[in-house]
Structure formats: C-alpha cells, structure tokens
C-alpha positions in Angstrom: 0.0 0.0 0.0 3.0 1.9 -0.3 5.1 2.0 -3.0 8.5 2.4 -2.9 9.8 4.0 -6.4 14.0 4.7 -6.6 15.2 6.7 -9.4 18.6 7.3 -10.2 20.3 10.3 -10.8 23.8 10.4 -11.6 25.4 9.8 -8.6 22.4 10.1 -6.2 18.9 9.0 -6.3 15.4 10.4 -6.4 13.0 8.0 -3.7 9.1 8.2 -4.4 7.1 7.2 -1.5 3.6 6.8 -3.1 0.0 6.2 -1.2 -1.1 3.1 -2.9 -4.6 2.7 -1.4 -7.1 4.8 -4.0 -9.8 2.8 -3.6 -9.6 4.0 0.0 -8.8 7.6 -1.0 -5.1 6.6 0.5 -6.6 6.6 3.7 -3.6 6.0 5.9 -3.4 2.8 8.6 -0.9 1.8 11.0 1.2 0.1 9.0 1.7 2.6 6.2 2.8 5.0 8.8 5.3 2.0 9.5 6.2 1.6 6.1 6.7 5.5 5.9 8.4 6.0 8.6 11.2 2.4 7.2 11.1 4.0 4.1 12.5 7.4 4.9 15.2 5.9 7.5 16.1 3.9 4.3 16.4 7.1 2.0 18.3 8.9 4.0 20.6 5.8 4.7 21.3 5.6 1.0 22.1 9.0 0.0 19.4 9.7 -2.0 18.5 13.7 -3.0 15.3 13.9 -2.9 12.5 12.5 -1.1 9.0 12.5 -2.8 5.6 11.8 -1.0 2.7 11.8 -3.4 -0.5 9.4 -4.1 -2.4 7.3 -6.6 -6.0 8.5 -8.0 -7.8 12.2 -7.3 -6.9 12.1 -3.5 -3.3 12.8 -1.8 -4.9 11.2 1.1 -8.1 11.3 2.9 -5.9 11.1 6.7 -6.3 8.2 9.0 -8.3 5.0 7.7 -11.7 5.5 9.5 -12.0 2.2 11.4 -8.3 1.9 12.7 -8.9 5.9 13.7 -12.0 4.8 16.0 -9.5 1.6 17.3 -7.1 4.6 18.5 -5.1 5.7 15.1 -6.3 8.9 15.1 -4.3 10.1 18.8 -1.0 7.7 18.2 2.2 9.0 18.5 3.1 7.5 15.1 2.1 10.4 12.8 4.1 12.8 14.9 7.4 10.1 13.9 6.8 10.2 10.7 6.4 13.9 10.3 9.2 14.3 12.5 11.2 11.9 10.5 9.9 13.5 6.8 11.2 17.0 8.6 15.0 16.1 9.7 15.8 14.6 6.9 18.8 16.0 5.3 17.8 16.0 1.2 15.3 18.2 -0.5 11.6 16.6 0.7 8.8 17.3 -1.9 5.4 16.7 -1.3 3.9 16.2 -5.0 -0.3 16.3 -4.1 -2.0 14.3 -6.8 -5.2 15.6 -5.1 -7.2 16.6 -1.9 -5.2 16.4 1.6 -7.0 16.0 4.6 -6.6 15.5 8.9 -3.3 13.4 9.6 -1.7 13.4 6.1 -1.7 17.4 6.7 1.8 16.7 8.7 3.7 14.9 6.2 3.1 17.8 3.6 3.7 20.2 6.5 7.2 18.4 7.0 8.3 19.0 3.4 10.2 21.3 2.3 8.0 21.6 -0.9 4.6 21.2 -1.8 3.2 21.0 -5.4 -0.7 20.5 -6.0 -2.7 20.3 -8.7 -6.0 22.6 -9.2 -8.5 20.2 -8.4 -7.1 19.7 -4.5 -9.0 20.9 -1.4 -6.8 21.6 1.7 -8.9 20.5 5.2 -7.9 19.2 8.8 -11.2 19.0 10.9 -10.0 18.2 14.2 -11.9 20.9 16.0 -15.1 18.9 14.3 -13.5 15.3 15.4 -13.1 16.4 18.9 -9.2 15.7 18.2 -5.7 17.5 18.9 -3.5 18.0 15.3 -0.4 16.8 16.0 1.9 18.3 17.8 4.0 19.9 15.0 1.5 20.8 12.8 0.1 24.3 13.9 3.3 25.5 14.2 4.8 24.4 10.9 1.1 25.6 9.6 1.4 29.1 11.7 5.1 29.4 10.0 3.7 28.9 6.4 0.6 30.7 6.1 0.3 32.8 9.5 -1.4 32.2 12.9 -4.8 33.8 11.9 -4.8 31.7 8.7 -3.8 28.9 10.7 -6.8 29.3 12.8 -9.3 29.2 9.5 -8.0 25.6 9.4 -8.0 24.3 12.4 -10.6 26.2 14.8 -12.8 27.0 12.1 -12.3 24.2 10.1 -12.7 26.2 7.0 -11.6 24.2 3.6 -9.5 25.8 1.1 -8.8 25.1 -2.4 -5.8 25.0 -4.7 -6.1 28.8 -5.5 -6.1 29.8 -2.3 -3.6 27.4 -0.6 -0.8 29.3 -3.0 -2.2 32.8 -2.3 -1.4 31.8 1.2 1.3 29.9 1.0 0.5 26.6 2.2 1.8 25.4 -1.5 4.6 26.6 -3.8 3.2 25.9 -7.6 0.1 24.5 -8.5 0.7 22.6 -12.1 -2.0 19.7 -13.8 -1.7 16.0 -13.4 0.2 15.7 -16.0 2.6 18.2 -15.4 3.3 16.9 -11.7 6.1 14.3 -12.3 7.7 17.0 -14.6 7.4 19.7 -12.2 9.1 17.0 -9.6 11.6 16.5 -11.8 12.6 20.2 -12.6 12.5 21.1 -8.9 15.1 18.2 -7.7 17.5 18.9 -10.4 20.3 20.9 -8.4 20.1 18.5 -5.3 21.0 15.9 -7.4 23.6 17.4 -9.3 25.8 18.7 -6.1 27.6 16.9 -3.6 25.9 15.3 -0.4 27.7 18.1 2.1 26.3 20.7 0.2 22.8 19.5 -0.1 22.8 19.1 3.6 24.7 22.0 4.5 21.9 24.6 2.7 19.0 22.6 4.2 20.7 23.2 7.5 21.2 27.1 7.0 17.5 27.5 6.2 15.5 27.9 9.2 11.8 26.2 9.5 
C-alpha cells in the first residue's frame, strides 16, 4: 500500500514514497505510517536527493483510515514520527499532491520542504469537528507557512481551502495539472541531485523552518 519507487540520478537518487490505497482515498493505517516511517530511514541511509511523497487517484490522502482511527489511530504518536522523520531529513523533501489532503496526512506535507498541488485539490484538517488534537507539530509548521490567523481558519474554524487559495497563502509553492506533476518534480530536484551530499545538507541546514 505503499510504494516504494528509486530513481537514479547520476550519482544520487530520487526516492518516491507513493500512497497506494485509491480505492480507499489513501486513507492511511498503521502500518503505512510504518512503512513511511522504514522508508525514509532507508532514504536517508542511501544517500538519496530527494525525497518524494505523493499518491495514486484524485486524493493525496483522505488522513487516518476511519475504522483503525476509532481503534485509537487517530491520537497515536506514530504520525508525529513520521512527520518528525519527513522533517529532519537532510535532502530536499517534496510533497507532489495528486489531489485533496486531509486530517493526519496534513503533517507529512507540512514536514516537506516543498509542496506542489494540482488545481483540483482541497486543503482540510477538521480536528476541532473530530473532537481531536493536530499533532503536535502541525500548527506551528502551519502558523510558520501561512500565518497564525490563517492557521486558525483551518484548524478552529475548520474552513476548507482550495488550490487557489492554498498558493495565495502559502501553504503550497506551484500548483501545475496532473500531468505536469512528475515534470514539475523532476525540474525542482535537479540541483540536489547534481551537487555533492555536504552541500545538499549543508543549505538545508542554514534554512530555518
């Protein structure tokens, strides 16, 4: 349910994490978290330049899978890992949004250093309406992007935003068609993959956020 997709690059490597669960709107269990969270170790073990987390279908992901979110998915420390995991890691992180992103995938798109969407995407995390904390990260990385009152629209007044709007305020970087998101993915990791590992790390480090 995750795939697992390792291009190379010269030298270096692109790694595609993709949600492979459309059926389900790439509603996210346990164990994709787990595979996530292997994956990325596994990236950064191997050098690779860029890190890429999109989806299969019209949806990025939908956010926990409803029945393991009622068994306690919903409230486990596992999505703040992952995020946390997505954030530290030292290559260029691209989040490339096939679709609509909603409640617990929020923090893995958060946690990039890049987000690309396509037009058709609506932006939500309704844990006010869930009766639910965001994780821990989240409204800060949120407040940092887009502003604390912004921030607020999202999750207090669980307002929904679309493509337009999430690049007027900054929540994405480009917004680009379907079939211009691989390219755009592509164009964007170009100079992480052409310079040297100490480099790539070293700029990522001098950029605060």
């Amino acid at each position: 349910m995750i795939d697992v997709l390792r291009e190379a690059r010269g030298a270096t490597e692109i790694w595609t994490l993709r949600l492979n669960r459309p059926d389900k709107a790439n509603s996210l269990t346990r164990d994709m978290l787990r595979a996530i969270e292997t994956a990325t170790a596994e990236a950064e073990q191997a050098g690779a330049a860029a890190l890429v987390l999109t989806g299969m279908g019209k949806v990025f992901s939908a956010g926990a899978d409803l029945e393991e979110a009622r068994a306690g998915l919903a409230t486990d420390g596992i999505w703040e890992r992952v995020s946390s995991r997505i954030a530290s890691l030292p290559c260029l992180t691209i989040a490339a949004l096939n679709g609509t992103l909603a409640g617990g995938a929020f923090g893995m798109a958060l946690a990039c250093d890049l987000r690309i969407t396509v037009p058709q995407a609506g932006f939500f995390y309704p844990v006010m309406k869930l009766g639910f904390l965001p994780q821990p990260s989240d409204p800060g990385r949120l407040s940092s992007l887009i502003g604390p009152a912004r921030a607020r629209m999202i999750l207090m007044a669980s307002q929904k935003i679309d493509a337009a709007t999430a690049l007027d305020w900054g929540l994405v970087d480009r917004v680009v068609e379907t079939e211009e998101l691989a390219q755009t993915v592509t164009e964007l990791s170009d100079a992480v993959c052409a310079a040297p590992p100490e480099i790539r790390k070293g700029i990522k480090a001098m950029i605060p956020g």
